[in-house]
C-alpha positions, 0 to 999 in steps of 0.5 A, a space after each residue: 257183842 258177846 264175850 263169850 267164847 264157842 264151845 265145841 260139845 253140847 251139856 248133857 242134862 238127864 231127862 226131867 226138871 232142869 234146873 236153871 243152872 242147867 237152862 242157862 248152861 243149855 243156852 249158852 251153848 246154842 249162844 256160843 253155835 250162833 243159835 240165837 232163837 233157840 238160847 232164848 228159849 232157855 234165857 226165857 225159861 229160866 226168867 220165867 222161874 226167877 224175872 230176877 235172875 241176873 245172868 239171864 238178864 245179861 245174855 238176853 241183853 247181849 242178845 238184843 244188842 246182836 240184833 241191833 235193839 240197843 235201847 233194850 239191850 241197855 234196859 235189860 242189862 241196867 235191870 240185871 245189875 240191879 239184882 247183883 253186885 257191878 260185874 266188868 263185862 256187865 259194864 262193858 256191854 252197857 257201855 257198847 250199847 249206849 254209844 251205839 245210841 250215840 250217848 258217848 260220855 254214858 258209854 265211857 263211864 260204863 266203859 271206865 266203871 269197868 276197867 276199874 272192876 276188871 282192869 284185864 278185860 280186853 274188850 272193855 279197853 278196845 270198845 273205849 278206844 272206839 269211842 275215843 276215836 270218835 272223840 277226836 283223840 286218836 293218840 288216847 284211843 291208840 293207847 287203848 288199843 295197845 292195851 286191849 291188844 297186849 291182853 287179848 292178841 286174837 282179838 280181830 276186831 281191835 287189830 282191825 280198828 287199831 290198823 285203821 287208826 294207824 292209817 289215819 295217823 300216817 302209819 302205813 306200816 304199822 297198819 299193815 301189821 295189824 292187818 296182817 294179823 287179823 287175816 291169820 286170825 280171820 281169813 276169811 273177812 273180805 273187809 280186811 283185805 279191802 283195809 290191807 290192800 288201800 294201805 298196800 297203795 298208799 306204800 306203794 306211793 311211798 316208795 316211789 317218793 322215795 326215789 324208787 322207779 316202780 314197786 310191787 306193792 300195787 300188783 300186791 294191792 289189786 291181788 289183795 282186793 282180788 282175795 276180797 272180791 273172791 270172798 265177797 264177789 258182790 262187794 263193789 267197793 272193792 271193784 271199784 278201789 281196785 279200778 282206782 289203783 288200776 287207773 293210777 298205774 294206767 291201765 285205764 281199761 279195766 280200771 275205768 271197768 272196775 270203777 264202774 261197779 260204783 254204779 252198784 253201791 248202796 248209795 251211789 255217788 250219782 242219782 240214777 235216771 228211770 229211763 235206761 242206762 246208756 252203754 255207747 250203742 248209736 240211737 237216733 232220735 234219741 238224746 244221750 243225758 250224761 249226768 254228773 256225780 261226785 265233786 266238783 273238780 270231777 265234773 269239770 275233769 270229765 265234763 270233757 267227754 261231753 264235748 267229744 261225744 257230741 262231735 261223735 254226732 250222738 245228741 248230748 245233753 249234760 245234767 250238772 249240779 246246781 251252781 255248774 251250768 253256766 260254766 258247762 255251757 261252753 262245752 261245744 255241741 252240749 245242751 246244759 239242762 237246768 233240771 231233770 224236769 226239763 226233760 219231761 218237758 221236752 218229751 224226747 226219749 233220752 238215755 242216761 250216763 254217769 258222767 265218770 262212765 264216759 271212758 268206758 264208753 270211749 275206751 279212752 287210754 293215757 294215750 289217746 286223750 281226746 285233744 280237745 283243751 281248751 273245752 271250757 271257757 270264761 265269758 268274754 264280757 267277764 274277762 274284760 270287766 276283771 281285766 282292770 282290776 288284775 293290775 299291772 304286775 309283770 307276773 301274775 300268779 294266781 294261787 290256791 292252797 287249800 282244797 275246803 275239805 278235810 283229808 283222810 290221811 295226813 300222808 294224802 294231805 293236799 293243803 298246803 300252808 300259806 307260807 310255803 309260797 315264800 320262795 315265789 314272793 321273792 322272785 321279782 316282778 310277782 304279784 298273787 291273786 288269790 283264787 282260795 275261798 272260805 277260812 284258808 284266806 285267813 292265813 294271809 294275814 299272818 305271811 310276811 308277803 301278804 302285800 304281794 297278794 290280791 284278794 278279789 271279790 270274786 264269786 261272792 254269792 255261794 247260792 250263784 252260778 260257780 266259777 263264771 268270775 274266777 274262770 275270767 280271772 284266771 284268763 288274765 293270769 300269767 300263771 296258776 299254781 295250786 294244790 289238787 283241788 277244783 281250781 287246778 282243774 278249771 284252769 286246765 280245763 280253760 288250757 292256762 298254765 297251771 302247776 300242780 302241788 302233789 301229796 307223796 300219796 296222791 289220787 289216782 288221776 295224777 298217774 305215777 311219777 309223771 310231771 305231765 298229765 295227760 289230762 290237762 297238756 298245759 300243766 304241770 305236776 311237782 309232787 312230794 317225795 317220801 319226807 311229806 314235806 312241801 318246802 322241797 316242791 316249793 323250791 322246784 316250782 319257784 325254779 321253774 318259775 324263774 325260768 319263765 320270767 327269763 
């Protein structure tokens, strides 16, 4: 956090008494080498003759805050400037520290009290646009960004930040400027070429909504993840947002290889089990424990491979998330476990694997998806008992149109408004049945075919086993129609039609370019071109649904 800048020769002091001058000038240069221990000798020695001394202060603080102690980095430069007039980058590191210790309003008016001292420090105006961020305010902080950046055009740190915020606001372009700009600073930050290449992708996406057949940004993003994993070859991350892109362009191979290094992450997306980890090999006697990670669109997603390795004659048993097996229970030749401790209890030796590591095992490619949909299915008993209660529509249509979960970017944004469903309302013979759960069923009120939809109360208990009533209902429907979320999944699962609604920059299992999945045989994907907009897709699904009503 020091504002200072490396200096490449050593001060040369005669032998004798130094004088603080000379100790603080000493210190800085073991400063400016990265010698922190070696600075605070000289930091130290000079408060030892003056404990007033405000430089000194200053750099122990900046110290301090390197090695993370911002408490004493905010105690030390409060002290400091009580024994000197308000310096800019005084406040500036003050301000850094309190929002490090998560007071944000603290750090601004630091933040501010310096701009107004110094209104050129570069590093004053990017350290309030990250706060500003925080805030929620990305177009006050991008304009803090641009200022820092016009008054210090080497400073990496603000290029990468302001990159990052530019992609958040949909602005690949611009980003990949930014990041560009960094690497010819830094070439060397692994990091940046992990920013540089998501945003090569989401191009690439672009491109292709843009009418485009193929495009060289994918093979320019996985080579930019390459740089990276050659800087930093444990960086798994990458690894595995390499995999991502991989997957997408189907080579599912190495990309579910690549993936894998998930397994290596500081917190991984699954809880490791104490016996050992599964890799495919045939054991008698034993029982294969795949355990499910991640959301809850994947463990149904994947939840097919279960089923598959069981008909392969291994002894599976599939350890969900709590509310989910009750719905896994259909998977045929599955034992469901309740807990981990049913294991114990059982005391037969078992090894384990994360669910989304299935493929590996199986060297599943686009082409050779197991034929197993329908592998789910809704209770019998269920589906008779909502049968009564769908109505006597001539066209049942079940929808979903938000995922419950905020985007990353809006150029990846699944939800859907409401109102884009308009041109379905005005085919005849439609009813919709509502699959959408939680805030988003407030925005019936406000469409001007909410008589068209029915709610059901189905599902109601959050704390319940999940689904056992919507898979029942989605069974008595003609049809599902859908943003990517787990309701598109579970109805592909049960083998319904289903037609899923896109984002120009959507994930990775949905492929590139195809309206197929082979994933799912009875669905069918519309996805958005370059112009993100949703009125398009609507347009085409209610076409294709025209044709179904024929």
């Amino acid at each position: 956090m020091s504002d200072t800048k490396p200096d490449p020769t050593a001060p040369e002091f005669p032998a004798g008494r130094q004088t603080i001058a000379q100790l603080i000038q000493q210190g800085l240069f073991h400063h400016r080498q990265g010698q922190t221990a070696l600075a605070m000798e000289r930091y130290s020695e000079v408060l030892q003759k003056n404990p007033e001394h405000p430089e000194a202060l200053y750099y122990v603080a900046v110290i301090s805050c390197q090695e993370g102690q911002y408490q004493q980095g905010v105690n030390l430069v409060r002290r400091a400037l009580t024994f000197t007039a308000p310096q800019a980058r005084m406040l500036n590191l003050l301000g850094q520290a309190l929002d490090r210790l998560g007071q944000p309003l603290d750090a601004m008016k630091a933040l501010d009290q310096a701009i107004a001292l110094d209104p050129n420090l570069a590093a004053a105006h990017g350290n309030r646009a990250n706060i500003l961020i925080d805030a929620g305010l990305p177009d006050m902080a991008l304009q803090a960004f641009d200022r820092a950046i016009a008054l210090d055009p080497t400073s990496t740190p603000d290029l990468i930040n302001r990159g990052a915020l530019l992609e958040l606001a949909g602005q690949p372009e611009d980003a990949l400027k930014d990041y560009d700009a960094a690497i010819k600073l830094a070439p060397n930050a692994a990091e940046t070429y992990c920013n540089r290449a998501s945003v090569l992708k989401d191009l690439g996406l672009l491109e292709l909504g843009g009418g485009g057949e193929t495009s060289p940004r994918f093979a320019e993003a996985i080579a930019s993840y390459d740089r990276a994993i050659k800087i930093k070859p444990r960086m798994h991350e990458a690894y595995a947002a390499r995999g991502q892109i991989k997957l997408q362009c189907g080579d599912w191979p190495d990309g579910f290889a690549d993936y894998d290094h998930r397994a290596e992450f500081e917190s991984t997306p699954f809880k490791a089990m104490t016996a050992p980890r599964w890799h495919g090999e045939p054991r008698p006697g034993e029982r294969i424990v795949l355990v499910t990670e991640q959301g809850l669109g994947d463990i149904i997603q994947f939840g097919r491979f279960a089923a598959v390795l069981a008909s392969q004659g291994h002894d599976i048993a599939i350890l969900p998330r709590k509310g989910m097996a009750a719905l896994l229970s259909s998977l045929k030749g599955v034992t469901v476990l309740r807990d981990r401790d049913e294991l114990e209890r059982d005391g037969r030796p078992y090894r384990w694997l994360p669910l989304m590591s299935a493929p590996t095992i199986l060297g599943v490619t686009p082409d050779t998806m197991p034929p197993v949909v329908p592998y789910l299915a809704a209770d019998p008993a269920r589906v008779a008992a909502w049968a009564g209660k769908l109505g006597h529509a001539r066209f049942k249509i079940g929808i979903n149109w938000s995922p419950g979960n905020p985007d990353r970017t809006p150029l990846a944004r699944r939800d859907i408004p409401l109102t884009q469903f308009a041109p379905l309302a005005k085919l005849p013979g439609v009813e919709f049945i509502a699959l959408q759960k939680g805030a988003p069923l407030g925005e019936i009120k406000g469409t001007a075919f909410r008589d068209q939809i029915k709610v059901l109360d189905a599902d109601p208990n959050p704390e319940a086993d999940y689904f056992l009533d919507t898979a029942a209902i989605i069974e008595g429907l003609d049809l599902v129609i859908g943003c990517d979320a787990v309701i598109a999944h579970l109805a592909g699962a049960l083998g319904k039609p289903v037609f899923t609604a896109l984002p120009a920059v959507s994930d990775w299992r949905w492929m590139l370019g195809r309206d197929d999945s082979p994933w799912y045989p009875t669905m069918r994907l519309f996805r958005q071109d370059a112009s993100h907009q949703w009125s398009p897709v609507f347009e085409r699904i209610a076409a294709a649904v025209k044709q179904r009503l024929v």
